[in-house]
C-alpha positions in Angstrom: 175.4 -0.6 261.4 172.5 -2.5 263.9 171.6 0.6 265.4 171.0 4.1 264.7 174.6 6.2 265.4 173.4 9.5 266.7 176.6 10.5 268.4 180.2 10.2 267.4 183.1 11.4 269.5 186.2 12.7 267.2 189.4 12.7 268.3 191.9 14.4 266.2 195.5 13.7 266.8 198.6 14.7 264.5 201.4 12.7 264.7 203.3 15.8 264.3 204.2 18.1 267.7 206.6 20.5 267.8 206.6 21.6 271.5 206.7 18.0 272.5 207.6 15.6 270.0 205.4 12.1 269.9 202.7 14.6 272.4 199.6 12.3 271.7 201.7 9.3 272.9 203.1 10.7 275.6 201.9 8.4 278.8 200.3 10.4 282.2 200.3 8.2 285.0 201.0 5.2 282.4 198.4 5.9 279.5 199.0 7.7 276.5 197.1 10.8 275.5 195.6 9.3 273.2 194.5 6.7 274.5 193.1 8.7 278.2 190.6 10.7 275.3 189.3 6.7 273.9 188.7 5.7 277.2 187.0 9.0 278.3 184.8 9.0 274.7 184.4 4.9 275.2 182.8 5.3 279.3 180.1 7.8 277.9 176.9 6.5 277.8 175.4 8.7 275.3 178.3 8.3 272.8 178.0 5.6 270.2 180.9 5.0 268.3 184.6 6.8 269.0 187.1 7.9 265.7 190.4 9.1 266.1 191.7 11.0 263.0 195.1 10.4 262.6 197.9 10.6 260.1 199.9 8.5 262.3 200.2 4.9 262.3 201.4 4.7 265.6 198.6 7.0 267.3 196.1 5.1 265.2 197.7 1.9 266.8 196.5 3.4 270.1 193.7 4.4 269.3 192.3 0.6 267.9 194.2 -0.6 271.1 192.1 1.7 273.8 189.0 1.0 271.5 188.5 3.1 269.3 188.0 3.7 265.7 190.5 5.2 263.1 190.2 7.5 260.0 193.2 8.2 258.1 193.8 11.9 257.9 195.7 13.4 254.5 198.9 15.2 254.9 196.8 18.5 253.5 194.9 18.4 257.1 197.8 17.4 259.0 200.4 20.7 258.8 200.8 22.5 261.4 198.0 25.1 259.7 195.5 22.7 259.4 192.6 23.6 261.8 190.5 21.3 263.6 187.3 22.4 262.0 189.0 20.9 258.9 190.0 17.7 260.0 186.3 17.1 262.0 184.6 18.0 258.4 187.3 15.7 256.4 186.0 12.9 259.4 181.8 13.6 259.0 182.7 13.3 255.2 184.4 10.2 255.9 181.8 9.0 258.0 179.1 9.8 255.4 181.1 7.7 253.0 180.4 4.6 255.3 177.0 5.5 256.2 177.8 7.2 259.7 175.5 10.4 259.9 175.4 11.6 263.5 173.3 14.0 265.0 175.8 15.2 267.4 179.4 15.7 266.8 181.9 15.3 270.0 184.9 17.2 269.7 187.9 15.7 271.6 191.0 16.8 272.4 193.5 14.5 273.1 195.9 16.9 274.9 193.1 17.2 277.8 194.2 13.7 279.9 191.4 14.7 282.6 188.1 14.1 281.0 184.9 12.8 283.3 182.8 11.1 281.4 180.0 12.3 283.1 180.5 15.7 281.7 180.7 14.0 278.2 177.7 12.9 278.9 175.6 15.9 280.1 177.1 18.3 277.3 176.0 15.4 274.7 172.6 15.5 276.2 172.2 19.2 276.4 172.5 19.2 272.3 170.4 16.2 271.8 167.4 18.1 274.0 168.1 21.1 271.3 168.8 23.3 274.3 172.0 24.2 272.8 174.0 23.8 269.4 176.9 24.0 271.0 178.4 23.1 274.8 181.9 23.7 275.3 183.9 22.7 278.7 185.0 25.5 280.5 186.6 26.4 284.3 185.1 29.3 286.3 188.2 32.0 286.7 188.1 35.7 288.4 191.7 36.3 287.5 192.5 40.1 286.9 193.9 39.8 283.1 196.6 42.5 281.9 197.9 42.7 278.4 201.4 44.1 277.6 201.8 46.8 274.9 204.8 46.8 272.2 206.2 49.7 274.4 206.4 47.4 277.5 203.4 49.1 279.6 200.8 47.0 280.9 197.2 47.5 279.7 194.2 45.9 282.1 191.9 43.5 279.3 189.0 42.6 281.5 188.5 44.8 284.7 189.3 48.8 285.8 192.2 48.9 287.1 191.0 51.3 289.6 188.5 49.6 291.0 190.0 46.2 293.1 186.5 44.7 293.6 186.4 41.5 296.2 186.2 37.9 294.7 182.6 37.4 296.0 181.6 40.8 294.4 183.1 40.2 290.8 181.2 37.9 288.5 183.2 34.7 287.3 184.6 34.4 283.8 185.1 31.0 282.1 188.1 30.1 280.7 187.5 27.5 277.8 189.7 24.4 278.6 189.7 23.0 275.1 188.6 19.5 276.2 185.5 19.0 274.6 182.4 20.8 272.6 179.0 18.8 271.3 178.0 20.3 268.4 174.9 19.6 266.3 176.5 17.8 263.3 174.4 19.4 260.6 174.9 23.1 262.4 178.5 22.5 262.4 178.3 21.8 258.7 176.5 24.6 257.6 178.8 27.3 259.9 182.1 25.4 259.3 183.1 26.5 262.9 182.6 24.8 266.4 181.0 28.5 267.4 177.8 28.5 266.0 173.8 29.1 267.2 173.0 28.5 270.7 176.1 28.2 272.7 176.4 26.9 276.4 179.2 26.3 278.5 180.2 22.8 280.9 181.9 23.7 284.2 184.2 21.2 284.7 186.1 20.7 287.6 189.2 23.0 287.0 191.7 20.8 289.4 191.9 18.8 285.9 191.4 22.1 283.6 195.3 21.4 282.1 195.9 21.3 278.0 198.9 19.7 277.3 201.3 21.9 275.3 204.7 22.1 276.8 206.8 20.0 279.2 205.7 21.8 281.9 202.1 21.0 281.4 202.9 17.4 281.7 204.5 17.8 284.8 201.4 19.5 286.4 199.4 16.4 284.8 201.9 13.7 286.5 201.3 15.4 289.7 197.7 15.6 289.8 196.8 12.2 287.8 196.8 10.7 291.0 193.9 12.8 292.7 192.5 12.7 289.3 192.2 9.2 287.8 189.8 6.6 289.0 192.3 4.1 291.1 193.0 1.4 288.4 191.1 -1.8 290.3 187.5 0.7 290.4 187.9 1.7 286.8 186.5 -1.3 284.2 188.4 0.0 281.3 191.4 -0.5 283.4 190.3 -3.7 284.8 192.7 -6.1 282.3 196.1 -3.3 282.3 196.4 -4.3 285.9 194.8 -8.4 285.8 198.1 -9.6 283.9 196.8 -13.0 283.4 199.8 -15.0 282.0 202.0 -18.2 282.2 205.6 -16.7 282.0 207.3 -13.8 281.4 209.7 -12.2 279.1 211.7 -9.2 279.2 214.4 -7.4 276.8 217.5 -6.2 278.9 218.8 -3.0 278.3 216.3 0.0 279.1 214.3 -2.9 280.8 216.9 -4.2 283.5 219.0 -1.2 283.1 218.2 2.5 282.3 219.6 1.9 279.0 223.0 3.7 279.8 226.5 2.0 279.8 229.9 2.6 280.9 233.1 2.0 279.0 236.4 1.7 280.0 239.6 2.6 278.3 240.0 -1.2 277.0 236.4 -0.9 275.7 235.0 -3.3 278.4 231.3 -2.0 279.0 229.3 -1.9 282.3 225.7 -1.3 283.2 223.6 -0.6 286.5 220.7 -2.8 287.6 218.3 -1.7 289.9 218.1 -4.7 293.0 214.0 -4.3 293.3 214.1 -6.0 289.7 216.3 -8.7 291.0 213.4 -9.2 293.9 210.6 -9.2 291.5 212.4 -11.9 289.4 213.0 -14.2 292.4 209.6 -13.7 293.3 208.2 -14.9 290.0 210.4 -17.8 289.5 209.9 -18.8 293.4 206.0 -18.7 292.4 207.0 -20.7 289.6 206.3 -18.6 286.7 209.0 -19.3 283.6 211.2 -16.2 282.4 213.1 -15.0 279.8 215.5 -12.6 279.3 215.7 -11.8 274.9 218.2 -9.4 273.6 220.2 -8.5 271.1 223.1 -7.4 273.1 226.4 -9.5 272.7 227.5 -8.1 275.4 228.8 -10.6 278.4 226.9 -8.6 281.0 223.9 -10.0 279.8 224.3 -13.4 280.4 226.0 -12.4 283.5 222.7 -11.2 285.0 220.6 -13.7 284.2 222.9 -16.5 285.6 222.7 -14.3 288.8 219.1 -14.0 288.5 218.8 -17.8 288.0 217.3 -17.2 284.2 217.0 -18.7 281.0 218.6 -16.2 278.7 218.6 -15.5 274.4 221.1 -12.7 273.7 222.7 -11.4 270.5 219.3 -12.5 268.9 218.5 -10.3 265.8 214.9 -11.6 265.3 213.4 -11.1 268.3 210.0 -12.6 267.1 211.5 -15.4 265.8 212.9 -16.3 268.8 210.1 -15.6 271.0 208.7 -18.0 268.7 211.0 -20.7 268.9 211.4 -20.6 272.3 207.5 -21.1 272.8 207.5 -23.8 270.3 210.2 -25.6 273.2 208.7 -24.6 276.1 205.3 -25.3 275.5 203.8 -22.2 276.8 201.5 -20.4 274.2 202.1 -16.9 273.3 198.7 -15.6 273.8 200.0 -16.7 277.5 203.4 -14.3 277.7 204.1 -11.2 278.9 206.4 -9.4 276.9 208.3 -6.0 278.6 210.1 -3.7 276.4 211.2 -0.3 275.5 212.7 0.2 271.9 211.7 -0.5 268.5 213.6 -3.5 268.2 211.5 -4.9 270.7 208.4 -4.5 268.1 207.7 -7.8 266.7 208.1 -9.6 269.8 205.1 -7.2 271.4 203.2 -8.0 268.7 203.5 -12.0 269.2 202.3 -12.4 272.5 199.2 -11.4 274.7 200.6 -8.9 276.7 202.7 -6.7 275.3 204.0 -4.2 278.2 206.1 -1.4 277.9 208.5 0.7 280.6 207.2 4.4 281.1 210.0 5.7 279.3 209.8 3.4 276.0 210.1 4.8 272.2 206.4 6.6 271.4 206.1 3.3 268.9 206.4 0.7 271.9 203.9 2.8 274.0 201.6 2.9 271.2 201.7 -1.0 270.8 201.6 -2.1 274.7 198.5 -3.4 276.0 199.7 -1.9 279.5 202.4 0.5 280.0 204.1 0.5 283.3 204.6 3.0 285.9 208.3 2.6 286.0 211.4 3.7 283.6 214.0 1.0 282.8 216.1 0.3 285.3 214.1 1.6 288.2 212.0 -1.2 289.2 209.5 -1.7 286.1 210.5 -5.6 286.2 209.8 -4.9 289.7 206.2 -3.8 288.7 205.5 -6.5 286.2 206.3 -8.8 288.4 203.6 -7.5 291.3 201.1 -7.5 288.7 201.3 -10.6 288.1 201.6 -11.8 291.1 198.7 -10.3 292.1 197.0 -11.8 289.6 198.0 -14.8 290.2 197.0 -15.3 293.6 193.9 -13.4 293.1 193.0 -16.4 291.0 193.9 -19.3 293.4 
């Protein structure tokens, strides 16, 4: 290394999840977990190189993909047993081994999606003063807390339940969020625990205090995302999901064009539903005279039924995806550092890996999210070609 690495952000992130299977991929507001806690870690100004320890290839995918580092966790740290402390020691060892010692160690948590970077920033800062050993995020709460006794009778835990003092007159409580802690590397070390020493706590605002551990959570993080996140065209990490700079566009079909459902009738003959905002956003693009394709491997009639009414090249029944992709540039002309792929299932894979701008619908397998450069808004079939096609678009005449 150039420079001196005195603080190192860790994120570690299973690829196992029981409560919500794929959870560090899961998209909020159109970025993964995963990758929200890189791009948090990556805007701090006091951190100096970001890890995520992973035993999945996909999250690690991610995770090179928002910018990030990887280390490769071993399935002994990767159970559902396996506590952080262990995987954080496993990465400073790690680390060691290529001649990363950090003063402070940043503890993230993936399955926080609202992280300021300021706050990463002023907890990192606190440590490296040596006010503190350890600063944790917490939110301020004066909730009256019961506890509820094998017999079914309720217990209070943190007041008398006697006395009903007013908000104002009851000192706050912090409720630790789980988002972050810096910790002095060598302290943590020595304790083997993120508790250790001096200990301080980060208020953080606690509209975005929400860990991620059941369905319900994400819906709470859907809803509030958008008072949340920095608008995409004021954030700089963002700046290139939204600037989709390309020379044509290709999409797969089903769970792109369609929600990925069929209907069959009693002489087998199969129908889908297309949403008609994709049908606008395709005109649109080929009136502004950007080049599309449509590349499946359906056999299906339907599909080439659509894109003769959308007025679109088409490749369908294609097993090789990438080979066709590459074919078809090789005709056209048009690099594939220039195309924007949009897909939603594994098959669709190799062909997001050949081009520049792989994109993916919101509701695409964990392994396409984790390999999109941008993942859309939209779910198949409800205007994500729509989307696409305003982003670049917008691009497009931004530039002219």
């Amino acid at each position: 290394m150039h420079s001196p690495v005195r603080v190192v952000a860790v994120i570690p992130a299973r690829a196992g999840s029981k409560g919500i299977p794929g959870k560090n991929l899961t998209p909020v507001a159109g970025r993964s977990l995963v990758a929200r806690a890189v791009h948090a870690a990556v805007a701090a100004e006091l951190v100096d190189a970001v890890y995520v320890s992973t035993d999945g290839a996909a999250i690690a995918a991610a995770a090179v993909q928002a910018g990030a580092e990887t280390i490769e966790r071993p399935a002994a740290l990767s159970g559902d047993e396996a506590s952080s402390e262990a995987a954080l020691l496993h990465a400073l060892d790690t680390l060691a081994e290529r001649g990363v010692r950090p003063e402070v160690l940043l503890f993230m948590q993936a399955t926080s999606p609202f992280v300021d970077p300021a706050d990463l920033d002023a907890a990192v800062s606190r440590v490296l003063s040596g006010g503190a050993d350890v600063v944790f995020a917490a939110t301020a709460s004066h909730a009256f807390l019961w506890r509820v006794a094998p017999d079914g009778t309720a217990a209070a835990v943190n007041h008398d339940a006697t006395v009903r003092p007013r908000r104002q007159d009851r000192a706050a409580e912090y409720r630790e969020t789980g988002a972050f802690y810096a910790l002095r590397a060598d302290g943590f070390r020595a304790a083997g625990h993120r508790f250790y020493g001096r200990i301080e706590l980060a208020e953080v605002d606690p509209r975005g205090a929400i860990d991620i551990d059941d369905p319900a959570d994400l819906v709470a993080a859907e809803a509030v995302a958008p008072l949340l996140d920095v608008s995409l065209q004021a954030d700089p990490l963002l700046d290139d999901a939204v600037a989709i700079d390309v020379d044509a566009v290709v999409t797969d079909f089903d769970g792109v064009h369609t929600d990925d459902r069929a209907t069959v009738s009693t002489d087998g003959t199969e129908s889908v539903v297309v949403n008609r905002r994709d049908g606008m956003g395709v005109r649109l693009l080929r009136e502004a005279g950007v080049p599309l394709l449509i590349l499946s491997t359906e056999t299906n009639p339907v599909v080439a039924a659509r894109a003769a009414k959308l007025r679109v090249d088409v490749l369908h029944g294609i097993d090789d995806k990438a080979a066709a992709l590459r074919a078809w540039s090789e005709t056209t002309g048009i690099p594939l550092d220039r195309v924007a792929y949009l897909g939603n299932d594994v098959n669709d894979l190799g062909a997001l890996g050949a081009v520049g701008w792989p994109i993916a619908v919101a509701d695409a397998h964990p392994a396409v999210l984790a390999a999109a450069r941008h993942v859309l808004a939209r779910r198949g079939g409800d205007g994500a070609v729509r989307e696409l096609a305003d982003l670049v678009l917008t691009q497009r005449n931004g530039a002219s």
